[in-house]
FIKEDO-631294 format. One record per residue (C-alpha): residue in one letter; residue number from 1; x, y, z. Coordinates in Angstrom, 2 decimals. Layout:
BEGIN
A/NUM/X/Y/Z .
...
//
This chain:
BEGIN
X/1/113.98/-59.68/-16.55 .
X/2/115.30/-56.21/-16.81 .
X/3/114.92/-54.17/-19.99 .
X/4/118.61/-54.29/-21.12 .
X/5/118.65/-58.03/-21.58 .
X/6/116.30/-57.51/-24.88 .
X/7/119.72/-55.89/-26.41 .
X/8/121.62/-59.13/-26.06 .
X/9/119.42/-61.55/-27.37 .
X/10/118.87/-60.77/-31.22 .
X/11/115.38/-62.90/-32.49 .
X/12/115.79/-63.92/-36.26 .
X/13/113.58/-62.44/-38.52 .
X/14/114.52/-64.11/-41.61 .
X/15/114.04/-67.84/-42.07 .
X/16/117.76/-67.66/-43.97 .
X/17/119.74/-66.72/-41.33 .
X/18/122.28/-68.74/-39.62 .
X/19/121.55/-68.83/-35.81 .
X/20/123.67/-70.73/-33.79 .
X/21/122.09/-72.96/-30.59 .
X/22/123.07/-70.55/-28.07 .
X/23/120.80/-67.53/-29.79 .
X/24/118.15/-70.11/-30.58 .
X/25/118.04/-70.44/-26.97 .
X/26/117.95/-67.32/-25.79 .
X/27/115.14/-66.59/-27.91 .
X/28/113.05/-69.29/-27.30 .
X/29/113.46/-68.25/-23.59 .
X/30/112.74/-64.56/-24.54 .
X/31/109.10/-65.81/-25.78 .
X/32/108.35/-68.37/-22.97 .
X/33/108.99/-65.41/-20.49 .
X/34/106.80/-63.08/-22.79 .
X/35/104.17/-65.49/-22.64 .
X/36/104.21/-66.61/-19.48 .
X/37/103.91/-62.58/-18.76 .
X/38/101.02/-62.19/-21.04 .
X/39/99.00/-65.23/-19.54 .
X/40/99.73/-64.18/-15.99 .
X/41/98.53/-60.46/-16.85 .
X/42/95.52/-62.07/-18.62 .
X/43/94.49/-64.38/-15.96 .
X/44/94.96/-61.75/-13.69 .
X/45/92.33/-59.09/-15.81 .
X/46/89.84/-61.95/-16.05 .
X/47/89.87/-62.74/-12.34 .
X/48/89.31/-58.67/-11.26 .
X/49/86.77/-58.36/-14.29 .
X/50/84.75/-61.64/-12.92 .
X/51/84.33/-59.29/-9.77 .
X/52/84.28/-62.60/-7.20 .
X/53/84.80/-60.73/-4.03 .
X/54/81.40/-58.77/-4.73 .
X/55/79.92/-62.24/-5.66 .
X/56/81.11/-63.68/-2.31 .
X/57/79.35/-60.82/-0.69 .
X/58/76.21/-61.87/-2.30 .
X/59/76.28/-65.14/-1.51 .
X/60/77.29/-64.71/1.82 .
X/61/74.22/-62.47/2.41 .
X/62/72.15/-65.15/0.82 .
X/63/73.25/-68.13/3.16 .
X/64/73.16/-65.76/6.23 .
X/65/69.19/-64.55/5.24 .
X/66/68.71/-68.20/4.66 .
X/67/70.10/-69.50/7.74 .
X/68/67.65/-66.87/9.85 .
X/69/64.62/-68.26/8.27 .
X/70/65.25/-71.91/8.88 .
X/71/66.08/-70.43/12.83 .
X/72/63.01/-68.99/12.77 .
X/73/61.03/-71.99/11.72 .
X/74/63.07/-73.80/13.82 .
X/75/61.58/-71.85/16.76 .
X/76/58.01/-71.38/15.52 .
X/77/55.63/-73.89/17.84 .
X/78/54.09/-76.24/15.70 .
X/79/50.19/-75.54/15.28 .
X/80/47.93/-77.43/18.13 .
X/81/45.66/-80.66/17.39 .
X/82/42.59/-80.38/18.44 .
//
């Protein structure tokens, strides 16, 4: 929504006035937008700030060292009976 649509819709600030369906509307879709805006930016910040991509890395460094042991012992001739 570009900046010069705030002009036209005028948001009651006093429980008195008269506001006709139309502007109840318009505000009511002002604030879903807004909020819809804030929760996407928020989600957003908590998604970089839980750093995933450098737990990925970790884990995929994990599973890798992992999966070389069990080839290993995989490989390793079990010990002789005598």
């Amino acid at each position: 929504m570009a900046k010069g649509d705030d002009a036209d819709v005028k948001i009651p600030t006093e429980f008195s006035e008269c506001v006709s369906r139309e502007e109840l509307e318009a505000a009511n879709k002002l604030m879903m937008e807004r909020m819809d805006e804030t929760v996407h930016k928020s989600v957003h910040d908590a998604l970089i700030a839980m750093e995933l991509g450098k737990t990925y890395e970790r884990v995929d460094r994990r599973l890798s060292d992992i999966i070389d042991r069990i080839a290993a012992l995989e490989t390793c001739s079990p010990p002789q009976q005598q």
